[in-house]
Every structure is written in structure tokens, then in C-alpha cells.
Residue, then its C-alpha position, 0 to 999 in steps of 0.5 A: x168840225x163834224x163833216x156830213x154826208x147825204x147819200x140820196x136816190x130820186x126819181x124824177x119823171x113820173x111819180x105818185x103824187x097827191x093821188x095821181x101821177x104827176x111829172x116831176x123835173x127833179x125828184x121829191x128825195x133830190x129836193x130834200x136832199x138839197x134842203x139838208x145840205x143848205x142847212x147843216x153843209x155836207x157832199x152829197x151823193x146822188x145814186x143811179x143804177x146802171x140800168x134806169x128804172x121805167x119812165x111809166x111810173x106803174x112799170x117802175x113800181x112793179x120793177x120796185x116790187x121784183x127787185x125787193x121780193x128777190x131782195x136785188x142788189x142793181x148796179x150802180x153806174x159809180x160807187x162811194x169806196x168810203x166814208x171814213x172821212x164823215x161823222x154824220x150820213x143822211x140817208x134818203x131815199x123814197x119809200x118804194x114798197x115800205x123802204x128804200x129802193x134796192x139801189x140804196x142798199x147796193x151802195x150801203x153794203x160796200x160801206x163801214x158805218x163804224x163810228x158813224x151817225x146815221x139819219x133816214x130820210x124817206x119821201x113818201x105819199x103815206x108810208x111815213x118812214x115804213x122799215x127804213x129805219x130797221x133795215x138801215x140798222x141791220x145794214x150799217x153796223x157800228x153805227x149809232x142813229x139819229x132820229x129818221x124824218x118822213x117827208x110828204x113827197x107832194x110836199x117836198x118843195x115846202x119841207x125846206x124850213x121843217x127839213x132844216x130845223x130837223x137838220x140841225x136838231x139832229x146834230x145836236 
């Protein structure tokens, strides 16, 4: 049987939702996360950076922004050595100025995507999956991909039947 993967970065606190800033308990990515592994099982994987992001949603998007234009790598407090014993790897993340979040590409990179199935999974207010897909094909070689799912980040608590039907079609 196939073993599944769901690597996730999420922003709890302060986030863009719907127009304003709303403060979430858990973030938009870490629910679907959650809503991919109840429905097809798998590890997840949550990444954190060393140094946090700012509490205030606007400092954070402007650390976002840097970080993307010098194309960072920032530490991670822990790290996946491999997934050599995964078929399927869900990648989610929100989309911070059109991809992931620098952090996700930090732990990417020390990985070997040979072999592998790769999904996007982006939250977004409105960028849909931005170029997260083609920036996971340059980064995951020898992998082959599966279609990617953008999830309405204001909506991510009511994504749980359409994140699982996604899920399962994905695998097929």
C-alpha cells in the first residue's frame, strides 16, 4: 500500500482573510493539512523556522517579500533527512507573494523527489495556486506530479468534503 506524506508550513495568528485580518488559533494550510491526512492517512510534517515570522500580519508579509526577492533559505528548527519511504508527498503551504514561503524550499532541497508523486496544495485569498507548481518542478527532480488544489484560505474550515474528494481522486 502506498504511504503518503504531507509536508506543511502554516501561519496561525494574524492573517489576510476575506478583506481583513483576522486572528486564526490554527492556520488556513495546517487545517487542510489535517483534512488531507483524514482522508487518504499519511505522516504529517509541520515546518517551522528557527527565527518566527512577525506577529503583525504586514511586518510578516514585508519579511515574506524580502526573503523571496534574496530567494532565502531560513533555518529550520528540525528537518526531514528523507523520504525514501514515501510514494505520495503533499506539499502545502500559503501562498506568500505568488508561492510558498521561502521556509518550504529550505527543507525541499535537502530532499530526493525520485520516483515520487508530488501534490501543491496552496491557501490563498485570491492567488489561486500562483507558480507553485512550477517552482516545485524545478526543485523536486524525478519526481512526477499530480494535479495541485488552491484552497480559499477564508474557506479552509469548510475545504474538509472538497479537500478529501481532491485527495482521493489524486491518488487514483
Amino acid at each position: 500500500m502506498a504511504k503518503n506524506l504531507i509536508i506543511y508550513y502554516s501561519r496561525k495568528g494574524e492573517n489576510y482573510c476575506n478583506g481583513g485580518i483576522k486572528n486564526l488559533a490554527k492556520g488556513n494550510t495546517e487545517i487542510v493539512a489535517e483534512f488531507i491526512k483524514e482522508a487518504i492517512g499519511g505522516d504529517l510534517f509541520q515546518i517551522e523556522t528557527v527565527k518566527e515570522y512577525a506577529a503583525d500580519y504586514y511586518a510578516c508579509t514585508n519579511e515574506a517579500k524580502k526573503e523571496l526577492h534574496e530567494q532565502a533559505r531560513p533555518e529550520l528548527k528540525k528537518y526531514l533527512d528523507s523520504i525514501a519511504d514515501y510514494d505520495n508527498i503533499f506539499i502545502c503551504g500559503p501562498c506568500w507573494w505568488g508561492t510558498f514561503p521561502m521556509a518550504v524550499f529550505t527543507q525541499l532541497e535537502k530532499l530526493d523527489f525520485t520516483g515520487k508523486k508530488v501534490m501543491a496544495v496552496m491557501t490563498h485569498e485570491g492567488s489561486e495556486l500562483g507558480s507553485c507548481e512550477r517552482d516545485l518542478k524545478k526543485i523536486c527532480k524525478g519526481a512526477s506530479f499530480g494535479n495541485g488544489l488552491a484552497v480559499h484560505g477564508a474557506d479552509a474550515e469548510k475545504s474538509e468534503s472538497t479537500v478529501a474528494v481532491w485527495a482521493k481522486k489524486v491518488l487514483q
